[in-house]
Each structure stands twice: as structure tokens, then as C-alpha cells.
LUMLO-736880 format. One record per atom (N, C-alpha, C): residue in three letters; x, y negated, z. Coordinates in steps of 0.05 Angstrom, whole numbers, padded with zeros to 5 digits, always signed. Layout:
// LUMLO-736880
AlaXYZ;...
//
This chain:
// LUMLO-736880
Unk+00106+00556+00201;Unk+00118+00530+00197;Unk+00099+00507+00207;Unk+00073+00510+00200;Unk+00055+00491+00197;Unk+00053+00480+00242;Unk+00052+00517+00247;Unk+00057+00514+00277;Unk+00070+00499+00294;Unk+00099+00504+00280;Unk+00116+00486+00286;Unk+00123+00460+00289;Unk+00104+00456+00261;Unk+00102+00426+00256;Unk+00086+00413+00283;Unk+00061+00429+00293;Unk+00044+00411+00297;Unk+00055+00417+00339;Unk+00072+00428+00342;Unk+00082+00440+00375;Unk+00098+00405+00372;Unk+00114+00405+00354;Unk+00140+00381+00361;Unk+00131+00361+00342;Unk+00101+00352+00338;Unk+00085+00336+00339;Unk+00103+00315+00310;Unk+00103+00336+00287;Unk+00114+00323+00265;Unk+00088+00306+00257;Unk+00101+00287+00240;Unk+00085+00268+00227;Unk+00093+00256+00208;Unk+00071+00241+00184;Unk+00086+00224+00170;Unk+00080+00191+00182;Unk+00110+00180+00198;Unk+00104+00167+00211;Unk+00124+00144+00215;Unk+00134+00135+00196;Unk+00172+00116+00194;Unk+00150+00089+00201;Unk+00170+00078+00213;Unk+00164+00052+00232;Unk+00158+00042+00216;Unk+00165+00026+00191;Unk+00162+00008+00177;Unk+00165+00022+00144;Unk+00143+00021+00129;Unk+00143+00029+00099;Unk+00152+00008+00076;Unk+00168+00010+00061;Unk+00174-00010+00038;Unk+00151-00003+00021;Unk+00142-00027+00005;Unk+00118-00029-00018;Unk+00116-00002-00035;Unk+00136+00011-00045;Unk+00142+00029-00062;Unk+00124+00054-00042;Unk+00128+00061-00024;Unk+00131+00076-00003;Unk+00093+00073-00003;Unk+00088+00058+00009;Unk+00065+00047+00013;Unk+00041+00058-00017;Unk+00060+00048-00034;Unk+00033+00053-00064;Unk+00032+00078-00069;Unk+00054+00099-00065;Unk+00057+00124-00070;Unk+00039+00143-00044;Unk+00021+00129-00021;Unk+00012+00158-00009;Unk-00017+00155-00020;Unk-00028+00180-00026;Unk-00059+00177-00030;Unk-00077+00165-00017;Unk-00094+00156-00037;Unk-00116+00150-00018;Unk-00138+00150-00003;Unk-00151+00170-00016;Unk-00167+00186-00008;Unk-00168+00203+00026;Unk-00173+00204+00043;Unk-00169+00208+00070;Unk-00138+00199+00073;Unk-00126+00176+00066;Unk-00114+00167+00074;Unk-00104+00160+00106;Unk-00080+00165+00114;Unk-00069+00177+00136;Unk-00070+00151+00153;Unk-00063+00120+00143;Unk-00061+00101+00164;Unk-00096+00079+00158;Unk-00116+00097+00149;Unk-00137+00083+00135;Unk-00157+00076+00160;Unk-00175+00071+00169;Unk-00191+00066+00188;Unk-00223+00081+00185;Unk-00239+00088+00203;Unk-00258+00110+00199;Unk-00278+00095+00182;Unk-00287+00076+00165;Unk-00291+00070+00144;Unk-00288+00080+00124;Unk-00258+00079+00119;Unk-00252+00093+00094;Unk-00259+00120+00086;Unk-00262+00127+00121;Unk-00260+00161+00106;Unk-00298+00166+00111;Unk-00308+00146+00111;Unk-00340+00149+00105;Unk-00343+00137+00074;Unk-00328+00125+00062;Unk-00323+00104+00032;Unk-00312+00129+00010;Unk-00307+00149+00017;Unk-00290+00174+00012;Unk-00300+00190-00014;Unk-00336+00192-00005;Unk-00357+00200-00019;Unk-00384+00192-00025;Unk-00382+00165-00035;Unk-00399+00155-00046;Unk-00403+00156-00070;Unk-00422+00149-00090;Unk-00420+00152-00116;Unk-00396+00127-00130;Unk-00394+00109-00117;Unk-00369+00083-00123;Unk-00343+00098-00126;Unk-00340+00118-00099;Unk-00305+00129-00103;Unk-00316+00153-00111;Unk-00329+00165-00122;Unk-00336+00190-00141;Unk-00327+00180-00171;Unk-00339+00157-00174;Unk-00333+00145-00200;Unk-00300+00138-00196;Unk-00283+00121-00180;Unk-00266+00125-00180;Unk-00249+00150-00183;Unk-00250+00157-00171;Unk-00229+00194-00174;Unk-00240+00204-00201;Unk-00262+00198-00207;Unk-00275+00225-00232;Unk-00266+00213-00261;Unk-00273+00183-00267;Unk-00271+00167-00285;Unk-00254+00150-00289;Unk-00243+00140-00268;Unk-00227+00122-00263;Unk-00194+00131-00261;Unk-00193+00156-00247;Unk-00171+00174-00248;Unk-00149+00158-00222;Unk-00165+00153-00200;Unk-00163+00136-00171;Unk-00153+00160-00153;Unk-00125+00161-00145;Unk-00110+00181-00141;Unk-00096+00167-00107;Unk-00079+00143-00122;Unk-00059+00134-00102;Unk-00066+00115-00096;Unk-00052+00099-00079;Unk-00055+00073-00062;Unk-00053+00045-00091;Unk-00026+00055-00107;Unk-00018+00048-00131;Unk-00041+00038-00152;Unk-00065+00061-00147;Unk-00078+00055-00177;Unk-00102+00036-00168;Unk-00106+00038-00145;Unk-00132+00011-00133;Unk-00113-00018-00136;Unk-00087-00016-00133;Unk-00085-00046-00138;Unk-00092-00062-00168;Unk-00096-00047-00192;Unk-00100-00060-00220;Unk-00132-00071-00226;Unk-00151-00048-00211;Unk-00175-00057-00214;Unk-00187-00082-00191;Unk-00170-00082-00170;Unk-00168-00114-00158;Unk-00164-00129-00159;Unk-00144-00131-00191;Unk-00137-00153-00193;Unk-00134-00163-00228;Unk-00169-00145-00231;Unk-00177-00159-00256;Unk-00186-00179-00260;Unk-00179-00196-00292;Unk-00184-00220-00285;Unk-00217-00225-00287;Unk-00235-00210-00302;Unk-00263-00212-00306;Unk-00275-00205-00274;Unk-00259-00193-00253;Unk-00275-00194-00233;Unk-00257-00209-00211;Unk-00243-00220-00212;Unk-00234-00239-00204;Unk-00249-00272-00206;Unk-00252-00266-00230;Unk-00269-00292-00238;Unk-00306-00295-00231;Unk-00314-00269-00229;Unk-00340-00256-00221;Unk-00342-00264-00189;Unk-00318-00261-00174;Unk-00321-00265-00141;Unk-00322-00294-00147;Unk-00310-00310-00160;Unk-00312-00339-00163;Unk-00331-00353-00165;Unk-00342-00344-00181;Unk-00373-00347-00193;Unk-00391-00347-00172;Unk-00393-00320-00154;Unk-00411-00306-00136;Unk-00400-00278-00118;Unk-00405-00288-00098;Unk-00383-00255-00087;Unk-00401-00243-00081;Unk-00439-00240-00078;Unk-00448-00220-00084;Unk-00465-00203-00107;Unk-00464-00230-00125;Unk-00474-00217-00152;Unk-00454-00210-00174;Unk-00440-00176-00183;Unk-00429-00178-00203;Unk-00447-00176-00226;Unk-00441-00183-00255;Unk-00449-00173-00282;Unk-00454-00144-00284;Unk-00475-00138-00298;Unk-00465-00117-00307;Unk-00454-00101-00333;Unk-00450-00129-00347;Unk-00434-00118-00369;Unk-00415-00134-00375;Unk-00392-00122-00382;Unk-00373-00138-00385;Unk-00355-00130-00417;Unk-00340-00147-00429;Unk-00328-00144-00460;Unk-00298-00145-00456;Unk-00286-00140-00431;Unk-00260-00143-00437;Unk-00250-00120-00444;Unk-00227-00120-00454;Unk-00215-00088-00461;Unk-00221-00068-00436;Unk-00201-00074-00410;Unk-00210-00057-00383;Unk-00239-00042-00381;Unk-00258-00059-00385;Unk-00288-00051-00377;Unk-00291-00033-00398;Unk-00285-00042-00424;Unk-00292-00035-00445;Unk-00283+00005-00447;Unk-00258-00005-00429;Unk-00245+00027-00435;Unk-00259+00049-00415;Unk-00261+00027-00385;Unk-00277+00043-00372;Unk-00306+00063-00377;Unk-00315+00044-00393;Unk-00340+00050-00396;Unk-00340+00070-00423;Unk-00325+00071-00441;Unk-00315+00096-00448;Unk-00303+00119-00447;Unk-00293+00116-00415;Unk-00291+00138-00395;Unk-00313+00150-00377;Unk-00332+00141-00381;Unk-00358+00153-00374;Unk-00369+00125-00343;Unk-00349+00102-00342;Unk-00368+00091-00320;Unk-00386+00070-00325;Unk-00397+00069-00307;Unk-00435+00055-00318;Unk-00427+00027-00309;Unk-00411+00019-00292;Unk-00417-00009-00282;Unk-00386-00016-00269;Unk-00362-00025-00297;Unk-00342-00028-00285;Unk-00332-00043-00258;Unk-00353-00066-00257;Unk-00338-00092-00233;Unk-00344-00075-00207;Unk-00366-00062-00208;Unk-00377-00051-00189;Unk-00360-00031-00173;Unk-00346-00012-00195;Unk-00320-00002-00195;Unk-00296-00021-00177;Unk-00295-00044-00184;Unk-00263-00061-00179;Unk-00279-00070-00154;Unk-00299-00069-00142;Unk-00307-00080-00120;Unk-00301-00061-00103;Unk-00305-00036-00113;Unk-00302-00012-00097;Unk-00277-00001-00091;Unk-00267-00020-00105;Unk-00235-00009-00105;Unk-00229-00027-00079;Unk-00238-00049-00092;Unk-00222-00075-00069;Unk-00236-00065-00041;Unk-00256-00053-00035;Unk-00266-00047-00008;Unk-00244-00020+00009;Unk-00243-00007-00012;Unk-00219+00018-00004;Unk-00193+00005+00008;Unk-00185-00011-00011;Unk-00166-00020-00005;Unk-00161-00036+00024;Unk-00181-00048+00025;Unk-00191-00070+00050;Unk-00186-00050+00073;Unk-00199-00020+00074;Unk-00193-00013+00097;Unk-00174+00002+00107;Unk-00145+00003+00087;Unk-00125+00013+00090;Unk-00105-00013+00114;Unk-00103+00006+00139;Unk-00098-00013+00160;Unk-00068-00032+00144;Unk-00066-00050+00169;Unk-00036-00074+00161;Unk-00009-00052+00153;Unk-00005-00037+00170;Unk+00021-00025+00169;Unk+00028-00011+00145;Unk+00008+00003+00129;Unk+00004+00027+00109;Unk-00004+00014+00083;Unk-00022-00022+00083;Unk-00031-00036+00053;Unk-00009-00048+00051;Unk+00006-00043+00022;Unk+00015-00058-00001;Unk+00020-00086-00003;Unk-00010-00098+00001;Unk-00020-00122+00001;Unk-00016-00145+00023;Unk+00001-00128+00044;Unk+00004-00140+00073;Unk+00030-00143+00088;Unk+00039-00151+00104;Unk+00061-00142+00109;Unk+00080-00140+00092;Unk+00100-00164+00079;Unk+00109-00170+00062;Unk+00136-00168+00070;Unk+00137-00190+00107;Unk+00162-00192+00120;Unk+00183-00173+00130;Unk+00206-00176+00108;Unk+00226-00155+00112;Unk+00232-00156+00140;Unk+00243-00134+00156;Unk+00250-00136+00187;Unk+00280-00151+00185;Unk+00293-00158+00177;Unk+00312-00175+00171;Unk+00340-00156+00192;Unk+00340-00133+00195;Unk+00363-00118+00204;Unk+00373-00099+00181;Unk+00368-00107+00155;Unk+00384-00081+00134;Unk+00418-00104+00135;Unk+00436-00073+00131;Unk+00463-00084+00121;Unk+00462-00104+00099;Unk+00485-00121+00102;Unk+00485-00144+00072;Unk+00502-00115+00059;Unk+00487-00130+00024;Unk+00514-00115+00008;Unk+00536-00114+00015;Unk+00560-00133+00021;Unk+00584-00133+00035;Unk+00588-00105+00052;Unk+00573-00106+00066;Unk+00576-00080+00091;Unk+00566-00053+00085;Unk+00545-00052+00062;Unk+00538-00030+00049;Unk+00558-00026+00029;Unk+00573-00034+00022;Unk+00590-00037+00003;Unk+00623-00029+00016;Unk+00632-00035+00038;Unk+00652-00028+00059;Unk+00640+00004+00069;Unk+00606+00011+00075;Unk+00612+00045+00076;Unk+00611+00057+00060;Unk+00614+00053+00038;Unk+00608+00064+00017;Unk+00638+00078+00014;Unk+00653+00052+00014;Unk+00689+00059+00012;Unk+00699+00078+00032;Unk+00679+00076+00057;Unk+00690+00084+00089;Unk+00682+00112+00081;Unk+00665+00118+00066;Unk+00659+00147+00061;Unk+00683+00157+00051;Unk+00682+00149+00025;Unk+00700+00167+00001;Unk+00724+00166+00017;Unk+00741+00150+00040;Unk+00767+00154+00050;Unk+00753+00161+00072;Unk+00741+00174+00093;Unk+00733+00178+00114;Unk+00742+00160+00139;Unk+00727+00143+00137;Unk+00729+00116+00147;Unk+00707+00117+00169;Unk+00709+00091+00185;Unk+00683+00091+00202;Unk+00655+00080+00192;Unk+00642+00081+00191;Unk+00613+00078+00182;Unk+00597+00057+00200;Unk+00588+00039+00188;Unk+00578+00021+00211;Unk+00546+00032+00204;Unk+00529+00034+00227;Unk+00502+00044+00226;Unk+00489+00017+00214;Unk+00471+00034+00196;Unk+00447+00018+00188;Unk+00421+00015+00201;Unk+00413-00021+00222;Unk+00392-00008+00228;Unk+00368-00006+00222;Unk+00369-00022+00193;Unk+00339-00021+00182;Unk+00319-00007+00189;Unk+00295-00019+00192;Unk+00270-00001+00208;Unk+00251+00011+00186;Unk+00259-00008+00160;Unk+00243+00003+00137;Unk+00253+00025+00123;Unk+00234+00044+00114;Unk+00238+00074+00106;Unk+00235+00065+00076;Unk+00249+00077+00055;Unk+00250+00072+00031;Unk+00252+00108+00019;Unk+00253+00109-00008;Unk+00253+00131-00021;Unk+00221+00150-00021;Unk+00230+00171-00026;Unk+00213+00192-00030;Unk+00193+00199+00001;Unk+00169+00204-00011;Unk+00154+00205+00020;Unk+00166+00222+00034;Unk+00182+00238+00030;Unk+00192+00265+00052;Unk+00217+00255+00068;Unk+00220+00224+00058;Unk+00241+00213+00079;Unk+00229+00201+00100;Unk+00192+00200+00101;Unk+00185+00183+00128;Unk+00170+00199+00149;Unk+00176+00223+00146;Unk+00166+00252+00160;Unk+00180+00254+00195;Unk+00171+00244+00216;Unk+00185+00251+00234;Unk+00180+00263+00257;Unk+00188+00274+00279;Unk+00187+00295+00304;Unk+00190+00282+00323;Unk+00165+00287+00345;Unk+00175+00275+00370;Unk+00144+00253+00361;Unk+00127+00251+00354;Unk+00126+00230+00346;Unk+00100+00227+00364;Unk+00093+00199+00376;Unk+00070+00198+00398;Unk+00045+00195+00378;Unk+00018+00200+00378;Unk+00002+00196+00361;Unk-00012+00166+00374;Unk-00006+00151+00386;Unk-00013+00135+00410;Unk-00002+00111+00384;Unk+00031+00113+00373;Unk+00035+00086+00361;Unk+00032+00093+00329;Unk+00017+00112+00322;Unk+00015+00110+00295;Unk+00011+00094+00279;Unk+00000+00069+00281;Unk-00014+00046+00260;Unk-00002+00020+00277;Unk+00015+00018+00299;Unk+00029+00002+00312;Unk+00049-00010+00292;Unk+00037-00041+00290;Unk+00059-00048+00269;Unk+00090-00052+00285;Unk+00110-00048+00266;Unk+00141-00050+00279;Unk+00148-00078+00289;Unk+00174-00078+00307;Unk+00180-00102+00318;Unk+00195-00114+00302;Unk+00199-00133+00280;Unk+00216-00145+00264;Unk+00231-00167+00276;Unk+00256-00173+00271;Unk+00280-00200+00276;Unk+00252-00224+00270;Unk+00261-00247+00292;Unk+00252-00264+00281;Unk+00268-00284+00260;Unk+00259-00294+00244;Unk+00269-00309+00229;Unk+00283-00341+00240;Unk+00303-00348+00234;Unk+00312-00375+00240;Unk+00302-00395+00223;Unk+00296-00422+00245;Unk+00291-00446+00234;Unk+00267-00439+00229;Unk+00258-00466+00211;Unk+00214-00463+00207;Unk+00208-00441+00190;Unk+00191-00429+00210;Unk+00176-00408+00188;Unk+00145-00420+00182;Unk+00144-00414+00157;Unk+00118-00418+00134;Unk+00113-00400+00129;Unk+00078-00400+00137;Unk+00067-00374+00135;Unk+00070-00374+00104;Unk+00058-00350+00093;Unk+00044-00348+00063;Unk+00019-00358+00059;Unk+00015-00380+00037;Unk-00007-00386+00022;Unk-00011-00377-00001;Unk-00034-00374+00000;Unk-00050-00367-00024;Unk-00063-00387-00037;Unk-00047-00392-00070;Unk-00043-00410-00076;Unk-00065-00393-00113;Unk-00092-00417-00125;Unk-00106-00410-00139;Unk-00095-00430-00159;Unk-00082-00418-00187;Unk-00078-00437-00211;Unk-00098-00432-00233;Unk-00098-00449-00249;Unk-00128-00448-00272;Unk-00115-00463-00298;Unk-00107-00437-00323;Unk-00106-00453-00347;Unk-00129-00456-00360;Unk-00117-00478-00366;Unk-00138-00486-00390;Unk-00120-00486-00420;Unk-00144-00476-00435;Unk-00141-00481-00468;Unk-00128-00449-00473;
//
């Protein structure tokens, strides 16, 4: 089978991944990651991750990036973290056997960093703007149950279970090639990143 796979050049390889899609593949020699990562793989930082941390998926690096004690630590200084910290998180960490939580969430955030545009979570937000409206998903739905005509969907984004973005034929040339999306009408505004601060 495996033979097979690799003659008609299967892959896991859907043009465009939805978020869901994206947090669910591992991370660890991660498939769209850059040769960084897979030198970041085995250090004592992602040793501690996988061993203590229990750092599996794409999914579980986004919480330690976006703690607020090291969030506030890059604020402070982006190359000096603490090394001790009292919030619950650290607190638990470090009763999971790790010595230096932020150090941990830095290490997370670096993994993450080198998971290319097409394959991070964190990126690539813009829907390709060709899925059916409800209306029309909603008309095949009826076209089924009476055997009706079906209007094709041509969404580029792969959704569901990873075994729906498996495909044949596939060139290894556009693997990390981000997809061609609709452009949008009228002014487009990029995304800002926008910093709020309570007080009291």
C-alpha cells in the first residue's frame, strides 16, 4: 500500500486548510514546518514540551503563547524571561516536573513561528470567498434527497477529518504554495493588531 502511495505521489496536501484542520496535525516533524523546526525537534525546550508539557499538536502550542504572565514578560523585555513565576499555569507546570515555565511558552512560540503561512493557525485567516451560500447548500441538500442536479462546490478549503486532505497526483514542487483566493470587493483592510490594557 505504502508503495502505492508513494508511485502516484499521495500526499497530505488540500490547497487550502480551515483552522480546525490546521490545529489537529502534529507537530513535531511537522509536514508544512521549515528545516528549523525539525532541528527545534530535540532540544531540551521541546523535550520538556512533549515530556511535561504533554505538546502533541499544533492545538496545544497555541495556550502556552498566549499566556498572560508571558505575554506581559515579552512586554517588559523580549530577551529576559523570569524565572519564577505564581500564576496557576506555571504553578501547574512546574508541578509537572518543568524547571522554567516562560522558557517553555517561548519555546512554544518559536515552534510555532516556524510552522510555514499555509499550515499556522495563526495566519492566513482569509476565507477564499468561493464556498456555496447557505441558500445553495441548502437547494443540494433537497437536490439530493429528490435526485436533483447538484450545483458543484468550489471551495478550495478542506474541512473535516485529516483523511479528507490526503491527495494523488500531487507535485511536491507546490506543497507549501499558498492557494489563489477570490479577491475581495471594495476597500480591503488589512488586519491590525490591536493591544488593550485593563486596569483595576
Amino acid at each position: 500500500m505504502l508503495t502505492t502511495a508513494k508511485r502516484y505521489n499521495v500526499s497530505f496536501a488540500a490547497v487550502k486548510l480551515d483552522n480546525q484542520m490546521k490545529k489537529s496535525l502534529p507537530i513535531w516533524y511537522h509536514l508544512g514546518a521549515t528545516k528549523k523546526l525539525r532541528r527545534l525537534n530535540n532540544t531540551n525546550v521541546s523535550n520538556c514540551l512533549r515530556d511535561k508539557h504533554g505538546i502533541t499538536y499544533v492545538a496545544d502550542l497555541l495556550a502556552p503563547t498566549r499566556r498572560a504572565c508571558y505575554i506581559e514578560a515579552l512586554r517588559v523585555s523580549n530577551d529576559f524571561l523570569p524565572t519564577s513565576c505564581i500564576c496557576t499555569d506555571c504553578e501547574r507546570d512546574k508541578a509537572h516536573g518543568c524547571k522554567h515555565p516562560l522558557r517553555c511558552c517561548r519555546g512554544a512560540a518559536e515552534l510555532l513561528a516556524q510552522v510555514r503561512p499555509k499550515w499556522n493557525p495563526t495566519t492566513d485567516t482569509t476565507p477564499d470567498g468561493l464556498s456555496l451560500t447557505r441558500n445553495r447548500k441548502t437547494a443540494n441538500q433537497k437536490a439530493i434527497q429528490e435526485n436533483g442536479d447538484v450545483l458543484f462546490d468550489p471551495s478550495l478549503t478542506t474541512r473535516g477529518p485529516l483523511e479528507e486532505a490526503f491527495r494523488v497526483f500531487v507535485n511536491p514542487d507546490t506543497h507549501d504554495n499558498p492557494p489563489a483566493i477570490r479577491e475581495r470587493r471594495g476597500r480591503i483592510v488589512n488586519d491590525g493588531e490591536v493591544t488593550a490594557y485593563v486596569h483595576g
